[in-house]
Structures are given as C-alpha cells and as structure tokens.
C-alpha positions as YAML, in Angstrom:
chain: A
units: angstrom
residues:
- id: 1
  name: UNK
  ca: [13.72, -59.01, 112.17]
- id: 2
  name: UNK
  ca: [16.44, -56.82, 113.18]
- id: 3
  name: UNK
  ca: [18.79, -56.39, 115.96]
- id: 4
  name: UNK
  ca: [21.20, -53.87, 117.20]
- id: 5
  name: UNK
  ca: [24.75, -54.42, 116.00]
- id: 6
  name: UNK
  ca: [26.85, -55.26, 118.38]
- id: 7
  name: UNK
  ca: [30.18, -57.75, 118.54]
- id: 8
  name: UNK
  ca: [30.97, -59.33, 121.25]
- id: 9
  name: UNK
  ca: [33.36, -57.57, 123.38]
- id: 10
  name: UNK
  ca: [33.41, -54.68, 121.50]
- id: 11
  name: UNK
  ca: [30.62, -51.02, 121.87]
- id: 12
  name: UNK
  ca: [27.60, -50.62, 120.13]
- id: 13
  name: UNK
  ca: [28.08, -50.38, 116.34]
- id: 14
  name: UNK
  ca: [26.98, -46.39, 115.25]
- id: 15
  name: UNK
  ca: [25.56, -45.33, 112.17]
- id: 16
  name: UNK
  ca: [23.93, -41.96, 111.19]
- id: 17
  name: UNK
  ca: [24.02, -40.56, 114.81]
- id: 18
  name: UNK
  ca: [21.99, -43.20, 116.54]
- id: 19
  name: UNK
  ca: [22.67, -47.10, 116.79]
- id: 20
  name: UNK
  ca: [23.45, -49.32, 113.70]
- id: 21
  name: UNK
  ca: [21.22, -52.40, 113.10]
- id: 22
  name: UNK
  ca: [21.71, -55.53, 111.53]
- id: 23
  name: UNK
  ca: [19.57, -58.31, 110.13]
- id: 24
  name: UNK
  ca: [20.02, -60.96, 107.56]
- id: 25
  name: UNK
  ca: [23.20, -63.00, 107.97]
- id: 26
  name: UNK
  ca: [25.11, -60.28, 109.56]
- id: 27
  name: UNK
  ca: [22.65, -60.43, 112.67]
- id: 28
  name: UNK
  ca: [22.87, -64.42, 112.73]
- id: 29
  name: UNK
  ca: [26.75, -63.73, 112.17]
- id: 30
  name: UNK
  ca: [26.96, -61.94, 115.72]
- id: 31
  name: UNK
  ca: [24.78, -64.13, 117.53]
- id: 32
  name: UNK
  ca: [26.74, -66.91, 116.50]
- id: 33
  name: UNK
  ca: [29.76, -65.62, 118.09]
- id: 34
  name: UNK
  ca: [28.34, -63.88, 120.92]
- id: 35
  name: UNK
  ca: [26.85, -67.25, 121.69]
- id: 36
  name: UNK
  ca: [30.17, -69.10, 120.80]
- id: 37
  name: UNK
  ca: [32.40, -66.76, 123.15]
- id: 38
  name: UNK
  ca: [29.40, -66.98, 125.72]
- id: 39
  name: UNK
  ca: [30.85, -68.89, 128.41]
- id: 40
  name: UNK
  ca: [28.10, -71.70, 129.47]
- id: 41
  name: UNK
  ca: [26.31, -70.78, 132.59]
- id: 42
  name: UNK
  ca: [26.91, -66.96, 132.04]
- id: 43
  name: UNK
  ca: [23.57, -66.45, 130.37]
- id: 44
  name: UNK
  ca: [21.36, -66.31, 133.68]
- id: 45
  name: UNK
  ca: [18.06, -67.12, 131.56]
- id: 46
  name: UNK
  ca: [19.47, -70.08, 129.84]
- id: 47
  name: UNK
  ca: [22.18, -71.88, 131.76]
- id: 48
  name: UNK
  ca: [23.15, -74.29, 128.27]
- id: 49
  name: UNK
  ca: [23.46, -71.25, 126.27]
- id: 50
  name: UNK
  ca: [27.02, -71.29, 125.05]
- id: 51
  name: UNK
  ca: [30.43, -72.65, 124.65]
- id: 52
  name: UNK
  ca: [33.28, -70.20, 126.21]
- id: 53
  name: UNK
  ca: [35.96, -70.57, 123.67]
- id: 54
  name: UNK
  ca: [38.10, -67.62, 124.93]
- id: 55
  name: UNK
  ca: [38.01, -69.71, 128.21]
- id: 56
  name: UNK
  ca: [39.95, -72.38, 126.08]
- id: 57
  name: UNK
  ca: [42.92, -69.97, 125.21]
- id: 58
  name: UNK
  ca: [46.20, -71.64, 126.39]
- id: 59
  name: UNK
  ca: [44.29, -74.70, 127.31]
- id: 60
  name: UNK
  ca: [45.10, -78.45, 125.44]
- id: 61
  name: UNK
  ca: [42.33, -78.77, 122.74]
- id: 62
  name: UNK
  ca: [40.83, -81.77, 121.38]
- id: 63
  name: UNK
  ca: [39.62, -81.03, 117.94]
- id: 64
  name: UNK
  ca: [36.61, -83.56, 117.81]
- id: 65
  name: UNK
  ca: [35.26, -81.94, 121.45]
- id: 66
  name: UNK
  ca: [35.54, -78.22, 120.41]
- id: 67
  name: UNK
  ca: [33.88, -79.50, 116.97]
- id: 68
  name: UNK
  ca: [31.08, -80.98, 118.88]
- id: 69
  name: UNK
  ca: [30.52, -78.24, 121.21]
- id: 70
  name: UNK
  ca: [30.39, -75.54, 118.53]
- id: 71
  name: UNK
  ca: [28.00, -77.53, 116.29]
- id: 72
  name: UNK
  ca: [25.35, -78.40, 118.87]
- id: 73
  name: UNK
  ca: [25.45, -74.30, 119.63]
- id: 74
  name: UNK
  ca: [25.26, -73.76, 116.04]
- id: 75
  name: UNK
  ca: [22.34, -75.59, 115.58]
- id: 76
  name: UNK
  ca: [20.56, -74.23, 118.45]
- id: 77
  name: UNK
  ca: [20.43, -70.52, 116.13]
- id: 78
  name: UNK
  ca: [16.85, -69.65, 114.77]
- id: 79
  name: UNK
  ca: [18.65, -68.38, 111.77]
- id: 80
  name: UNK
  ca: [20.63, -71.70, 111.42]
- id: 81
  name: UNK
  ca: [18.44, -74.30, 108.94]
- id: 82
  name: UNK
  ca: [17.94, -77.31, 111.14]
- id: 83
  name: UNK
  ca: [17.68, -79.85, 108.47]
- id: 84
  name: UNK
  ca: [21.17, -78.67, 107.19]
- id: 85
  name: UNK
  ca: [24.94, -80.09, 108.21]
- id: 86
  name: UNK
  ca: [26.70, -77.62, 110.45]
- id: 87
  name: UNK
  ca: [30.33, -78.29, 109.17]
- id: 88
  name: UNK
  ca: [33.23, -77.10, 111.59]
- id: 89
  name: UNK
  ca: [36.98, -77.25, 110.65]
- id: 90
  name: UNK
  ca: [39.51, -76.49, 113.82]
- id: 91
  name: UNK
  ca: [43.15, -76.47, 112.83]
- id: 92
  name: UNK
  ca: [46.32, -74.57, 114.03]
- id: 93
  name: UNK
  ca: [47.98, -71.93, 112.28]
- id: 94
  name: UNK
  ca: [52.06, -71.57, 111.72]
- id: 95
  name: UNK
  ca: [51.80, -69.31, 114.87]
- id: 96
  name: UNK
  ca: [50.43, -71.44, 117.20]
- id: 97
  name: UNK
  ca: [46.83, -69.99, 116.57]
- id: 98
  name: UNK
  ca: [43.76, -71.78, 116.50]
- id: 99
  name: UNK
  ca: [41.57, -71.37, 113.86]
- id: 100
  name: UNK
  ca: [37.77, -72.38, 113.58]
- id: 101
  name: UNK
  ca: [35.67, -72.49, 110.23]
- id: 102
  name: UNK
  ca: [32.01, -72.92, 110.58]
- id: 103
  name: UNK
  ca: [29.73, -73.41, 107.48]
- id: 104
  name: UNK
  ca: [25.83, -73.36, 108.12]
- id: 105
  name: UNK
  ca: [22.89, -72.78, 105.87]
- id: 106
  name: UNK
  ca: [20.86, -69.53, 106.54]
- id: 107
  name: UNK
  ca: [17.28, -71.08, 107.25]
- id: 108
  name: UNK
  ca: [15.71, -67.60, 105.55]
- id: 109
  name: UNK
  ca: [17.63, -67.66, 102.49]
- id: 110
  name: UNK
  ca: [18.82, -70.93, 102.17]
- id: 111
  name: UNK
  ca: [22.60, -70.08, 101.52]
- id: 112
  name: UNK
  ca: [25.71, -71.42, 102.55]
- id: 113
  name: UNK
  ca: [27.63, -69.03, 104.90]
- id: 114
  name: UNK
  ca: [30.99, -69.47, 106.60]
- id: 115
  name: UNK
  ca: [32.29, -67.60, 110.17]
- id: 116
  name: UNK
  ca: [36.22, -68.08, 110.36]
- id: 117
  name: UNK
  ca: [37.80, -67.01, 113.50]
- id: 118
  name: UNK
  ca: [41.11, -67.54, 115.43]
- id: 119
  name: UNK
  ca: [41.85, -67.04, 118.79]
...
C-alpha cells in the first residue's frame, strides 16, 4: 500500500510533475507524526486519534505521561508490530528543547526503526 507524501504541516510532497508517494517505512514514518502532532479530538472520525504534542510547547512536561501517551498512539499504527516494545526516550536538549526518540518494529518487515524529533 501506498499513500501520498505528505508531512504534517507542510504541502504535498512533488515528484515528476504530479504528487510523490510513499510506502514502506517512510509512509508509517508520516503517519506516525501526523498522528503524534494530531491534537486528540481534531480527527472528527475518531475522537482518540492522537496526542497534540505541539499543544505541549511551553507547557511543564512529565516525562513518564508524554512517554505513555506517545506509546499507546504508537501502537495503535497498522504498520507498527503489535507484539513488539514501543520504546520512547524524552529528554531536554542544552537549549531548552525537547527531544523524543521512538523505536518500533515495522510489522511488514520486521525491522527496528527510530523517529527522533524535537520541538
């Protein structure tokens, strides 16, 4: 299966005058953060769908909720294997950043892949 590419907040990706399309662990790769920047409730069809981290920008965070919030959404992928650990890793950077590491096994392949992001 294949989607369009797209990243959240950002146009359409273009490639070869029409749309570019993803699949594989690049298309799981931008659901995961489209769903992870989703802020819950948004999603008319599917009122759980999401976690709204960009909401948390200059709030207080507590490591252990943000970790539990971003691994149940994780987990909820199709493209995420459910019988694998979804391992997340929130620290701060020197510049008062937050940064988020994700690991997750592709359920196709069977592959450990990471998503790292700071906001």
């Amino acid at each position: 299966m294949s989607s369009v590419g797209h990243f959240y907040g950002g146009d359409l990706l273009l490639a070869d005058g029409g749309l570019a399309v993803v699949s594989g662990s690049e298309e799981i790769r931008q659901r995961l953060l489209r769903r992870l920047l989703t802020n819950v409730g948004d999603y008319l069809w599917q009122l759980d769908y999401g976690v709204g981290l960009q909401g948390m920008i200059g709030n207080v965070i507590v490591p252990s909720t943000m970790q539990a919030e971003i691994r149940v959404q994780v987990q909820k992928d199709a493209g995420v294997d459910p019988y694998s650990p979804v391992e997340v890793e929130i620290s701060s950077g020197s510049d008062g950043m937050c940064l988020c590491k994700i690991s997750y096994v592709d359920a196709e392949t069977g592959q450990q892949q990471t998503l790292d992001f700071s906001s």
